[in-house]
VEXBADO-916764 format. One line per field, with one value per residue (C-alpha): residue in three letters; x, y, z. Coordinates in steps of 0.001 Angstrom, whole numbers, plus 524288, in hexadecimal, padded with zeros to 5 digits. Layout:
<pakols>
code Ala,...;
c1 X,...;
c2 Y,...;
c3 Z,...;
</pakols>
This chain:
<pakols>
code Unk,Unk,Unk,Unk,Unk,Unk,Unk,Unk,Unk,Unk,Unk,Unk,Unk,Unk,Unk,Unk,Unk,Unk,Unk,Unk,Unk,Unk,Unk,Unk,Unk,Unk,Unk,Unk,Unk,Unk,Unk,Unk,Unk,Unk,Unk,Unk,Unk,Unk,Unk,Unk,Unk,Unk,Unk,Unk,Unk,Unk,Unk,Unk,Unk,Unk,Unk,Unk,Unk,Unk,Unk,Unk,Unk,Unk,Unk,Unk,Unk,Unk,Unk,Unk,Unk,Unk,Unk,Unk,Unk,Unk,Unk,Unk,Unk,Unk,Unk,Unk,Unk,Unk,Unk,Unk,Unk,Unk,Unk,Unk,Unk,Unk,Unk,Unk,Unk,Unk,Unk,Unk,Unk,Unk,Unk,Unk,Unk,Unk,Unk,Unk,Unk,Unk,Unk,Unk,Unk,Unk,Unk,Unk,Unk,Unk,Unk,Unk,Unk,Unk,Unk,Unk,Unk,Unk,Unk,Unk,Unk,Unk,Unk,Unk,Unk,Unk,Unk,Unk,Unk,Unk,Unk,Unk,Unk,Unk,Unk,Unk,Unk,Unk,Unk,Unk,Unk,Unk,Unk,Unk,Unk,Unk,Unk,Unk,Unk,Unk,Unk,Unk,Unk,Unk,Unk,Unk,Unk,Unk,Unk,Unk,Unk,Unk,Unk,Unk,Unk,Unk,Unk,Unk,Unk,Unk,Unk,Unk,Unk,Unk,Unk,Unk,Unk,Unk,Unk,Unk,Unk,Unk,Unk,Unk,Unk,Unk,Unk,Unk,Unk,Unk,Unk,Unk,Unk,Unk,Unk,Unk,Unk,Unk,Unk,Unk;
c1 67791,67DE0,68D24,68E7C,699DB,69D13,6A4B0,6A8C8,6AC4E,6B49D,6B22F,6AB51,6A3F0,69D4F,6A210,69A9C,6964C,69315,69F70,6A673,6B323,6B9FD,6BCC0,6C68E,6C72A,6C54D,6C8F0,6BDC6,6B58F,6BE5D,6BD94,6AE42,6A959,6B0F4,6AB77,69DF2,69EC7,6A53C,69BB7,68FF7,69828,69A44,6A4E2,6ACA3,6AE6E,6B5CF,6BBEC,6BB89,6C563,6CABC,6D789,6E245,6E73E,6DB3C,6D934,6E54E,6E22C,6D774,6E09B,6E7F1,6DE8D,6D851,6E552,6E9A7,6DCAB,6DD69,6EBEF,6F306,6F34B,6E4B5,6E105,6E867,6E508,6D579,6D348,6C416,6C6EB,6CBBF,6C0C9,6B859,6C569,6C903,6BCDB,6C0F8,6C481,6CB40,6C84B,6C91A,6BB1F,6ADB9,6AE75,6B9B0,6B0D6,6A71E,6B1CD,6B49E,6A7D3,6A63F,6A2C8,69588,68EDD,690F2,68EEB,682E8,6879E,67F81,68382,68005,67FC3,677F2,66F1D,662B1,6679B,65D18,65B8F,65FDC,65C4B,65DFF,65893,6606C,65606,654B3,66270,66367,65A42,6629A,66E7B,66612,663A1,66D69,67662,68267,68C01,68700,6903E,68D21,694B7,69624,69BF8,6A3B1,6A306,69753,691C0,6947E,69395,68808,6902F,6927B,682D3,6808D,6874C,68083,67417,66F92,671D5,66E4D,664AE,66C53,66BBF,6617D,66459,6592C,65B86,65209,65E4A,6605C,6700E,67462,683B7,68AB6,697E3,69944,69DC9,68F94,689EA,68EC0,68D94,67DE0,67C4F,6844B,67BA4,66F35,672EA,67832,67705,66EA3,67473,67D24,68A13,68C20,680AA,68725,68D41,69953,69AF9,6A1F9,69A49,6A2D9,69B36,69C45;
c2 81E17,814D5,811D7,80599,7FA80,7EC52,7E23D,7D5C7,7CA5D,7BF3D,7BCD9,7B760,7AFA1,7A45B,7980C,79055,7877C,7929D,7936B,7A058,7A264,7ACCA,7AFEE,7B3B9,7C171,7C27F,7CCCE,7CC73,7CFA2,7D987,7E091,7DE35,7E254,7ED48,7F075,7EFC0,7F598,8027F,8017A,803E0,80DB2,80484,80D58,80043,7F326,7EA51,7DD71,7D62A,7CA8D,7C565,7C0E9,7CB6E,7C4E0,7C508,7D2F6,7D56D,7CE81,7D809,7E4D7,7E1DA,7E0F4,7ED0B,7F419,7EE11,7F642,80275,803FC,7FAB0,7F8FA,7F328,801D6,80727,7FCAF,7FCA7,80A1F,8090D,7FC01,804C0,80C15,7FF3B,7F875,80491,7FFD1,7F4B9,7F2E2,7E6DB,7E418,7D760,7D7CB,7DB53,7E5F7,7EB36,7EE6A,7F42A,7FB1A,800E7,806B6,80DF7,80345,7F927,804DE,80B6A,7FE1D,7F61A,7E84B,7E204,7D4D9,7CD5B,7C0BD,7B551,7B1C4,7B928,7BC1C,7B6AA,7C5F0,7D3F4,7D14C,7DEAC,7E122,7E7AE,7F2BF,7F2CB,7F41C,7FFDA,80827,805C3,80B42,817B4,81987,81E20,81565,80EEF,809AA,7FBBE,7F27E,7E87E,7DB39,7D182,7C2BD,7B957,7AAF3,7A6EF,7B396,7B960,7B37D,7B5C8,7BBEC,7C7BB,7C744,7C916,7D594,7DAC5,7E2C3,7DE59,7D380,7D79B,7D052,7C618,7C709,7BE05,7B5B2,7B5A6,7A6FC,79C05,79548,79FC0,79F43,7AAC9,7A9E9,7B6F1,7BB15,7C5BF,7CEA9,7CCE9,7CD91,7DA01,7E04F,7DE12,7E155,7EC65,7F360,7EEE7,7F6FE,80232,80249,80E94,8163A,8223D,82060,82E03,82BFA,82242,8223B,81E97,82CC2,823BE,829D9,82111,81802,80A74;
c3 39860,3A1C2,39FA6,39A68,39B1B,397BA,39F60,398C7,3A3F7,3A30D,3B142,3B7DC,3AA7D,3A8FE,39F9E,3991B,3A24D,3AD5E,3B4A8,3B7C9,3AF0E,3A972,39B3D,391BC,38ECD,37C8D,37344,36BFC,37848,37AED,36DBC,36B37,3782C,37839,36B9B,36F39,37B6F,37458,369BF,372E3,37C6C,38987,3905C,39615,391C9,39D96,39AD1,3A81C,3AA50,3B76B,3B0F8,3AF6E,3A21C,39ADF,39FCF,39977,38D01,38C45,38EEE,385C1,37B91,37F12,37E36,371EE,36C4A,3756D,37394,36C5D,35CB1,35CCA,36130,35434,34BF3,34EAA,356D6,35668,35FA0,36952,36E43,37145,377EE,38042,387D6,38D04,39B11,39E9E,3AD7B,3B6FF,3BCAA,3BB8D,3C8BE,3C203,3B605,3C117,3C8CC,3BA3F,3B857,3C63D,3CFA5,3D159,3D4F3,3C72D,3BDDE,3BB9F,3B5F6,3AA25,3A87A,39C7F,39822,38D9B,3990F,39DE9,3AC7E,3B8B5,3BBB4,3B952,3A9B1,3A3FA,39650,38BDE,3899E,398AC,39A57,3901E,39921,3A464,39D43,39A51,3A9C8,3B229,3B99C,3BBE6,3AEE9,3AA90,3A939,39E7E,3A36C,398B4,39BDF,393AE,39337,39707,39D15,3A8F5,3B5C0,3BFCA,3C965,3BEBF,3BD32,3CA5E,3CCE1,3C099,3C141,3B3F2,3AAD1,39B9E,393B7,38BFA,37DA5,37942,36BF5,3625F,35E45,36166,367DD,3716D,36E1E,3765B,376ED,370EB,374C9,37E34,373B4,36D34,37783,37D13,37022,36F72,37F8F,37D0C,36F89,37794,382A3,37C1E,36E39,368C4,371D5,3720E,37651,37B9E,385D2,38DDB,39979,392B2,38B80,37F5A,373C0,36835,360F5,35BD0;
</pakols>
């Protein structure tokens, strides 16, 4: 099976009303994405931020539960924050994980994409073939901007809301945490490219 990793961008975003910003960096993301992405064996979870302070912010946090007293306090917090990587762009996160010639980007999103749709049981056969590490790239605001989904060679599926309204607006942190069990829940940890055989 494929390795597997998660970006979360604050930049470039979109705002509400469709223009490019960036965000603030939040704990909670921080701590619930790391969670998740331990829980179903991602080996790298990369907080991208262009501004040095908020990538700082986010250092800190992670050492406070690697190193500091949060690591003694609540040890089984470690192992999910000890994947964090705090970085200042998205070809940094690429550079990380060998180059663009080793990393297929997945972008996601609420909205259906014009092209390159991929399926979730679609994209669960691809990560049984042979190829390069997929990186799973997950926006804030208002989703990502279309510059990030046009370097990407697929965009997943969005996750499609069974009410009669259509209301389709969960956090990132939800949203990750669905995208991430259909992908690769059911499946052995010790099989993946990864080699991290813990468990949730």
């Amino acid at each position: 099976m494929r390795r597997v990793a998660a970006a979360l961008l604050h930049h470039p975003v979109l705002d509400r009303g469709g223009e490019v910003v960036t965000t603030a960096i939040t704990n909670l993301d921080l701590h619930d994405l790391a969670r998740s992405a331990h829980c179903y064996g991602l080996s790298d979870l990369f907080v991208v931020h262009p501004i040095a302070a908020q990538r700082e912010l986010a250092q800190r946090v992670r050492t406070h539960w690697t190193e500091g007293s949060g690591a003694r306090r609540i040890p089984d917090r470690k192992p999910a924050l000890e994947m964090l990587r705090i970085v200042e762009d998205l070809p940094e996160v690429v550079s990380a994980l060998g180059g663009p010639f080793e990393v297929e980007l997945w972008t996601t999103g609420a909205r259906a994409p014009d092209r390159n749709l991929l399926a979730f049981d679609e994209a669960r056969q691809r990560l049984d073939t042979a190829g390069p590490s997929v990186l799973l790239v997950f926006g804030t605001g208002w989703g990502l901007a279309p510059a990030v989904d046009a370097e990407a060679r697929f965009r997943l599926a969005p996750i499609d809301s069974p009410r009669p309204d259509g209301f389709n607006h969960l956090s990132v942190r939800a949203a990750a945490a669905i995208m991430f069990d259909r992908l690769l829940g059911d499946r052995p940890l010790g099989a993946r490219a990864s080699g991290d055989s813990s468990t949730c």
